[in-house]
C-alpha positions in Angstrom: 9.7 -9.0 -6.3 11.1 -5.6 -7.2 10.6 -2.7 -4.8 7.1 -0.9 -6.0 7.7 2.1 -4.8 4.9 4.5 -5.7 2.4 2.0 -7.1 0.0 2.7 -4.4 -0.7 5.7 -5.3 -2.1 5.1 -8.9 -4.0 2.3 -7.6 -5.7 4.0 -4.7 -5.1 8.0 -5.5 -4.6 8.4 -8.8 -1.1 10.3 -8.4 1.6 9.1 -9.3 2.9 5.6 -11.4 7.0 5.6 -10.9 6.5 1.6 -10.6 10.1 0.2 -10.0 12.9 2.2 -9.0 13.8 2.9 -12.7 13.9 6.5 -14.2 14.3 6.5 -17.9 15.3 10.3 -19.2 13.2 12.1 -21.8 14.2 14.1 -24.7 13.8 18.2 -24.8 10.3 19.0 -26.1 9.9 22.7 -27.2 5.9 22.1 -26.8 6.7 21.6 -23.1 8.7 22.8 -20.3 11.4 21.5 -18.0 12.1 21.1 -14.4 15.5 21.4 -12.9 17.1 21.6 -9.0 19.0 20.3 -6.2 18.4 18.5 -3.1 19.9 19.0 -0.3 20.5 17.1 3.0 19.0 19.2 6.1 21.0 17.9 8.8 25.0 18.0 6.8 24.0 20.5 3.9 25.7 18.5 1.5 23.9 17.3 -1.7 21.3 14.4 -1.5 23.4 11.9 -3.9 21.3 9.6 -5.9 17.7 10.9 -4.2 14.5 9.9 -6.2 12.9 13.1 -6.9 9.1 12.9 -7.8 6.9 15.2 -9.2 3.3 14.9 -9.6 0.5 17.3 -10.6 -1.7 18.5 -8.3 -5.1 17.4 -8.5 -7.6 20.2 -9.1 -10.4 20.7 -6.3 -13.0 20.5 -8.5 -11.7 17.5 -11.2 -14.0 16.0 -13.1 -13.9 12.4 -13.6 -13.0 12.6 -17.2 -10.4 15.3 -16.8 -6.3 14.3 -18.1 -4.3 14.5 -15.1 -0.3 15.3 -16.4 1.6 12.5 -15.9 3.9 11.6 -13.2 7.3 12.3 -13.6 10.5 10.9 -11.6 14.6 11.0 -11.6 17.6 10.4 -9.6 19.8 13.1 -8.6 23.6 13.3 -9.4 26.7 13.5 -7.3 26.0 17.2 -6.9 22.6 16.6 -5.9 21.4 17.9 -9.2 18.3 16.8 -11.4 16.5 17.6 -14.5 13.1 16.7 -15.4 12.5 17.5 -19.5 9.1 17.4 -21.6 6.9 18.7 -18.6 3.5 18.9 -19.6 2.5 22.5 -18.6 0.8 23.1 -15.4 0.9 23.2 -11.3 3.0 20.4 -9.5 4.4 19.3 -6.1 7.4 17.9 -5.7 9.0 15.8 -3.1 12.6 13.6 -2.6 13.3 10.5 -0.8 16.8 8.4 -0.2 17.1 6.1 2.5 17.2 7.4 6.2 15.3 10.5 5.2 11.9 11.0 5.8 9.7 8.6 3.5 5.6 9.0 2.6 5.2 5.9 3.0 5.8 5.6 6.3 5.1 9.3 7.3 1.0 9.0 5.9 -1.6 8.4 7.8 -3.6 5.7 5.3 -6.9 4.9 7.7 -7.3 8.4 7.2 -6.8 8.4 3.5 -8.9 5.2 2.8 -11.6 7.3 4.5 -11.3 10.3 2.2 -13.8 9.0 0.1 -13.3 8.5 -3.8 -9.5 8.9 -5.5 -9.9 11.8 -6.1 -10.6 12.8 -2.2 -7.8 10.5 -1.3 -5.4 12.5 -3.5 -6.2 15.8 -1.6 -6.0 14.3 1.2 -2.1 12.7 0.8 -1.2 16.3 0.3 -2.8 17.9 3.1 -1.1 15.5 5.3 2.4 15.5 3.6 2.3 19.5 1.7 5.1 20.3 4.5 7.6 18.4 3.0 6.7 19.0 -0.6 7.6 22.3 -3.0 5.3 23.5 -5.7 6.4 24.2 -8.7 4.7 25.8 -11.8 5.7 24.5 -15.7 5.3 26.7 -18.2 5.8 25.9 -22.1 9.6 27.2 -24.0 10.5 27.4 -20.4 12.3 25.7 -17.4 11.3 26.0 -13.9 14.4 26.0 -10.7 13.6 24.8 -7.4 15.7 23.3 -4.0 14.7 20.5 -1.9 15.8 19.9 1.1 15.0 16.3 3.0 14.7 16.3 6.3 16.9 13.1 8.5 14.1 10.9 10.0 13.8 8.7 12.6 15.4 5.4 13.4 14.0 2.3 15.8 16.8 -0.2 16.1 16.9 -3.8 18.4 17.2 -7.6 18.3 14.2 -10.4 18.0 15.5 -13.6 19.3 13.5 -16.7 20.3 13.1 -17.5 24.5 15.8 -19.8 23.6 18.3 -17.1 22.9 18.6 -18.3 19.0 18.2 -15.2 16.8 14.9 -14.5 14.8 15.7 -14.4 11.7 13.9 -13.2 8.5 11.1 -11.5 11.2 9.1 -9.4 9.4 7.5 -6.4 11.0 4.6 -4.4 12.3 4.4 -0.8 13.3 1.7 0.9 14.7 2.1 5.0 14.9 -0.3 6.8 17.5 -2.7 8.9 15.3 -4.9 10.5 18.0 -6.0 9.9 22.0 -6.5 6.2 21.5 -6.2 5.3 17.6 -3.2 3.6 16.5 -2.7 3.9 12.4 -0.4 1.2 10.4 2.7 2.4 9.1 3.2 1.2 5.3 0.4 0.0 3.0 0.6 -4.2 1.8 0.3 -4.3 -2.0 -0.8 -7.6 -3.2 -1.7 -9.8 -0.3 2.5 -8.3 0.7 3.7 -6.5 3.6 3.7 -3.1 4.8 6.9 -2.7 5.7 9.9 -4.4 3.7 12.3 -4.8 6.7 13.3 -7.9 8.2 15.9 -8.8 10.8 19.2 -10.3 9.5 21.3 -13.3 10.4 21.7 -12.0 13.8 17.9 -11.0 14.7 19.1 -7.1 14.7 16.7 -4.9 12.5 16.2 -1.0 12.3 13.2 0.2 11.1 14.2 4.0 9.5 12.6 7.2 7.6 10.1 7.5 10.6 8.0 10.8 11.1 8.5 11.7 14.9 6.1 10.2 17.3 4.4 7.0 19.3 5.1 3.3 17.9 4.2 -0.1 18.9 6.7 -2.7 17.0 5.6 -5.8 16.5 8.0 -8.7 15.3 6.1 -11.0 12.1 6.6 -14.3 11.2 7.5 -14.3 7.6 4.5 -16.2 6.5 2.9 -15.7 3.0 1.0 -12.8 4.1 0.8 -10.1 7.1 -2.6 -10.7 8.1 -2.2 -14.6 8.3 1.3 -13.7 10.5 1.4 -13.9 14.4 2.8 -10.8 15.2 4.8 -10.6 18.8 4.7 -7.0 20.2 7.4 -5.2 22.4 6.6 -6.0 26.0 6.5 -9.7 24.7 2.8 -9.7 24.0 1.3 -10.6 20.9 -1.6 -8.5 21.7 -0.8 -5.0 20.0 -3.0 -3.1 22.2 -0.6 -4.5 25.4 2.9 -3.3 23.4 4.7 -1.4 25.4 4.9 2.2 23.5 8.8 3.7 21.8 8.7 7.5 21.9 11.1 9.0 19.0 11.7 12.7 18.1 12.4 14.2 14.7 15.9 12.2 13.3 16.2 10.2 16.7 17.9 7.3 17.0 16.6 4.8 19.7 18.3 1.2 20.2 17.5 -1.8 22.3 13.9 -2.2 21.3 14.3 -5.7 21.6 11.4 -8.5 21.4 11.4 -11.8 22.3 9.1 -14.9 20.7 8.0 -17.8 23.2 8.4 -21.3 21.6 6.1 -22.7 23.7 1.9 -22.4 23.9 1.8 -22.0 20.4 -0.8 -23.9 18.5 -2.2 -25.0 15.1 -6.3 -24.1 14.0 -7.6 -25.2 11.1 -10.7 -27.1 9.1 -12.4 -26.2 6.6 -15.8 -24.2 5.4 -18.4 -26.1 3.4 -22.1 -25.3 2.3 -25.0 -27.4 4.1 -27.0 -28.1 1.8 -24.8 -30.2 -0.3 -20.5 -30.2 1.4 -19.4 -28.2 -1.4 -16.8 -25.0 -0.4 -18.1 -21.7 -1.2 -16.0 -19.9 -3.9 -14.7 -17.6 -1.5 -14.7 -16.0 1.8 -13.0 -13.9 4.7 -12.0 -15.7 7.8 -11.1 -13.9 11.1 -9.9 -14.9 14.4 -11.2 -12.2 16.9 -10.2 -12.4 21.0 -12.9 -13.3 22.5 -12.7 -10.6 25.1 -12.6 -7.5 22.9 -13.2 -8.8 19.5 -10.1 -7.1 18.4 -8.5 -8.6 14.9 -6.0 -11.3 16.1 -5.1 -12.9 12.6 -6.9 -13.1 8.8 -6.5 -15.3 6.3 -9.3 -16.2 2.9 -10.0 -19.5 2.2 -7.9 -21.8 -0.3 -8.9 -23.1 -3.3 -9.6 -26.4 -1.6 -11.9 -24.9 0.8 -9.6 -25.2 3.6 -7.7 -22.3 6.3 -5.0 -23.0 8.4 -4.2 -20.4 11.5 -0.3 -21.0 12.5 1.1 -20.5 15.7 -1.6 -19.1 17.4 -1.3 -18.4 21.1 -3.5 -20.0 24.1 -6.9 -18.1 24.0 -10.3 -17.7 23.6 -11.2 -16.7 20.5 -14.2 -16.5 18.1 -13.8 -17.9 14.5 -15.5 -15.6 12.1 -16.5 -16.0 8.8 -17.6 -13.3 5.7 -18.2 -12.4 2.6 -18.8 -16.6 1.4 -19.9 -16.4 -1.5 -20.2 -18.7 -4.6 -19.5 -17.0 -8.2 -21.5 -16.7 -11.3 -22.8 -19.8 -12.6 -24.2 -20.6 -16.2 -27.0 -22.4 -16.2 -29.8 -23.0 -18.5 -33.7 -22.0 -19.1 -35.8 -24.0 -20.7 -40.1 -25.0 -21.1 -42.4 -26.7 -22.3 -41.9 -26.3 -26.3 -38.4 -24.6 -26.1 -36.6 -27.9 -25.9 -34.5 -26.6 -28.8 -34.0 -23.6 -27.2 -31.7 -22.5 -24.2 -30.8 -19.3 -22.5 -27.5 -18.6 -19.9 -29.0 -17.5 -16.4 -25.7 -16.0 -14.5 -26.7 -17.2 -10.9 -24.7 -15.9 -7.7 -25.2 -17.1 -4.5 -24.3 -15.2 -1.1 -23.7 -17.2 2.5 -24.6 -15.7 5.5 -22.0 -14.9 8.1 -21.3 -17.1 10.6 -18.9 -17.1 14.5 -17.7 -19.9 16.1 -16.2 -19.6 20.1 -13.2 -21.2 20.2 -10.8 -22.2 23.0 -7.3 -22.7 22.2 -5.7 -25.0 24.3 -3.5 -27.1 22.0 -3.9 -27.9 18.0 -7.5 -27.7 16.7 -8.1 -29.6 13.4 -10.6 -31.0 11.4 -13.0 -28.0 12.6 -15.9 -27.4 10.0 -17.9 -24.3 9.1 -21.0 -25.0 7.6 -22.8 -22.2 6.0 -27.0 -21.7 4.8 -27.6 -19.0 2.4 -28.4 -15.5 3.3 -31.3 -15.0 1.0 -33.4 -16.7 -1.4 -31.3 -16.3 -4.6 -33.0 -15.5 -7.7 -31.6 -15.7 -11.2 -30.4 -13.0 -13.0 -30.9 -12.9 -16.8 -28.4 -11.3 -18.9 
């Protein structure tokens, strides 16, 4: 699957829609204005070469729901580090560059925060305020064009080796990196589109990996298997701990480079949980639902998965433990049904019926393999049927 860089931010913020890293060039529009600049490389001076410059309108502080937002524009630079944006809706706009090794939104924002802003619009005000430092505002006006110069700052780099306790590289890891946010909060770096992963690197044929575009600050790296998705993925954390509140902690300062963060995964004491989730009353899996294992001592988040379409969850490689098997959100969808009485035989009319589970925890002790286990769910209130 293509890179989708940007995509977040239309889904969750309304800002910008670049999609894949393709720029197609517009024609001159008199109606309009134009944007043109340079980017250039803070640490060497020298032009930013193929940078992705994006611009985006800044959203107003008192938007109405119904009001057009300009649409997002984006380009690549030249071999001078020279760009030109044409057929610029008039208007206020912030603009920012990224190429690789440079700093990079998104892995410099902050996204509990953001998902806690509130509505898009909220959200959007709030990406600025956390990234406005490394963006330049820019005013288009119409029959003219507007200059400005970028520069990109160098950012960080974490660079080591994942091997197995068997000295056999890891390959095809995935990863997990945690930057410190305040006194004792710990904020994800990267956002998962589509069930993905947060963060696209993975360690090559060797196990080595570098993780780069990093803001300064405190990480926790935590090495992935490259299951289907991150939540159902053990993740093995620096210090050897697959427990990311035990990691041990990698400082880095603004353009740092730091080697030998290396991680190694036992192959041993590793075990397989799974079963299935039925309904009492009659064996039948609910359409959906969430399932969680939590460490028992804490209830920290150890892994996530939903359900599959045959009502059954599978939890790989999951270390010796106690643990408590959680299960939300169950849930069966709408239903049609029918309505009929006495003297309406001819007659029949769709009732949509939806039918909620209640929550339900299981302790569990891992050991070795746990199969076969079954969840069986009641109803969390009398359902009644809704009429259309």
């Amino acid at each position: 699957m293509p890179r989708l860089r940007w995509l977040w931010i239309p889904a969750c913020l309304g800002l910008l829609a670049c999609g894949c890293d393709k720029h197609s060039a517009k024609k001159p529009d008199a109606t309009k204005g134009a944007v043109v600049g340079v980017v250039i490389c803070a640490d060497t001076g020298k032009p930013a070469r193929f940078a992705t410059v994006n611009l985006f309108a800044v959203p107003k502080k008192d938007a109405k729901a119904d009001d057009q937002t300009p649409a997002p524009e984006s380009t690549l630079t030249d071999l001078d580090g020279r760009f030109s944006l044409e057929a610029v809706d008039p208007g206020q706009y912030l603009a920012f560059a990224t190429i690789e090794g440079y700093l990079d939104p998104e892995r410099g924002l902050d996204f509990a925060r953001i998902n806690a802003s509130g509505n898009d619009h909220e959200q959007g005000l709030e990406v600025i305020d956390q990234w406005k430092s490394h963006m330049v505002e820019v005013t288009v006006s119409r029959h003219s064009t507007a200059a400005l110069t970028m520069q990109i700052e160098r950012g960080a780099e974490i660079n080591g080796t994942v091997t197995y306790d068997d000295g056999a590289p890891a390959i095809g890891m995935r990863f997990q990196l945690l930057r410190k946010a305040g006194k004792s909060d710990w904020s994800g770096v990267g956002l998962a589109l589509f069930r993905g992963w947060s963060i696209e690197s993975k360690t090559d044929g060797h196990g080595h990996y570098s993780l780069t575009n990093l803001p300064a600050g405190e990480y926790k790296v935590c090495a992935a298997m490259p299951l289907e998705n991150e939540g159902a993925a053990p993740a093995i954390c620096l210090g050897d701990t697959f427990r990311k509140k035990d990691a041990t902690i990698t400082k880095v300062t603004a353009g740092e480079i730091v080697n030998g963060v290396d991680i190694e995964i036992p192959l041993s004491g590793l075990h397989t949980v799974s079963g299935a989730v039925t309904v009492l009353a009659d064996s039948h899996s609910p359409a959906h639902c969430k399932l969680r294992l939590l460490y028992a001592d804490d209830r920290d988040n150890a892994r996530e998965l939903s359900l599959g379409d045959d009502g059954k969850f599978t939890f790989e490689y999951v270390p010796e433990g106690k643990y408590i098997l959680q299960v939300t959100g169950a849930e069966d969808g709408a239903q049609d049904n029918t309505a009929s009485g006495p003297g309406n035989s001819n007659t029949s009319l769709p009732i949509a019926m939806a039918i909620q589970y209640a929550d339900k925890e299981i302790p569990l002790t891992v050991e070795d393999d746990l199969s076969d286990l079954l969840v069986s769910l009641t109803p969390a209130t009398p359902t009644s049927p809704v009429v259309p």
